[in-house]
C-alpha positions, 0 to 999 in steps of 0.5 A: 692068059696066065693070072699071072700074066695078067696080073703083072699086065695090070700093075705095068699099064697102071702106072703107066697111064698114070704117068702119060695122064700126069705128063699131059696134064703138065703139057696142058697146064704149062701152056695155060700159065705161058697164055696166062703170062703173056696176058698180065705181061700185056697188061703190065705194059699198057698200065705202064704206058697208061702211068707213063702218059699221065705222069708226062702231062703232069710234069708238062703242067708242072714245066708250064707253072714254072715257066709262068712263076719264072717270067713272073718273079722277071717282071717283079724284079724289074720293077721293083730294080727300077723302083730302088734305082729311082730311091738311089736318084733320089738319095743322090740328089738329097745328099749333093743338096745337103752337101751344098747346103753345108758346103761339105765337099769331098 
């Protein structure tokens, strides 16, 4: 072989590694960020199931507080409709007393 051969031989089969090595490197790296994707995509989606569980057993407590101050202020308002319509009664048979009293009638 010519030096001059030789020469041109070595400035071809440089640049040439150099760019299969690059391009495997690329091949090998796209594939270790496409595992690395797939891991943080399953783990986003078990947090996000995790978030989802605890935010439903809140709201259900929150459902079964409301539900129990609801049927509360029912009772409370009950008895204290009962507790103005005997005031009422009473009010009533007060007045018709002191209009027979006075003869005042309308």
């Amino acid at each position: 072989m010519k030096p001059e051969q030789f020469q041109l031989l070595a400035m071809t089969i440089g640049p040439v590694a150099t760019l299969i090595v690059v391009f495997l490197g690329v091949l090998f790296q796209n594939r270790h960020v496409d595992v690395r994707i797939s891991d943080l995509q399953r783990s986003m989606e078990v947090r996000f199931a995790d978030l989802t569980r605890s935010t439903d057993a809140r709201f259900s407590s929150v459902d079964g507080k409301f539900i129990d101050i609801k049927e509360t202020l029912r009772a409370e308002m009950r008895a204290h409709q009962s507790e103005l319509l005997a005031k009422f009664a009473e009010l009533d048979t007060r007045l018709t007393r002191i209009e027979n009293e006075r003869r005042i009638v309308q």
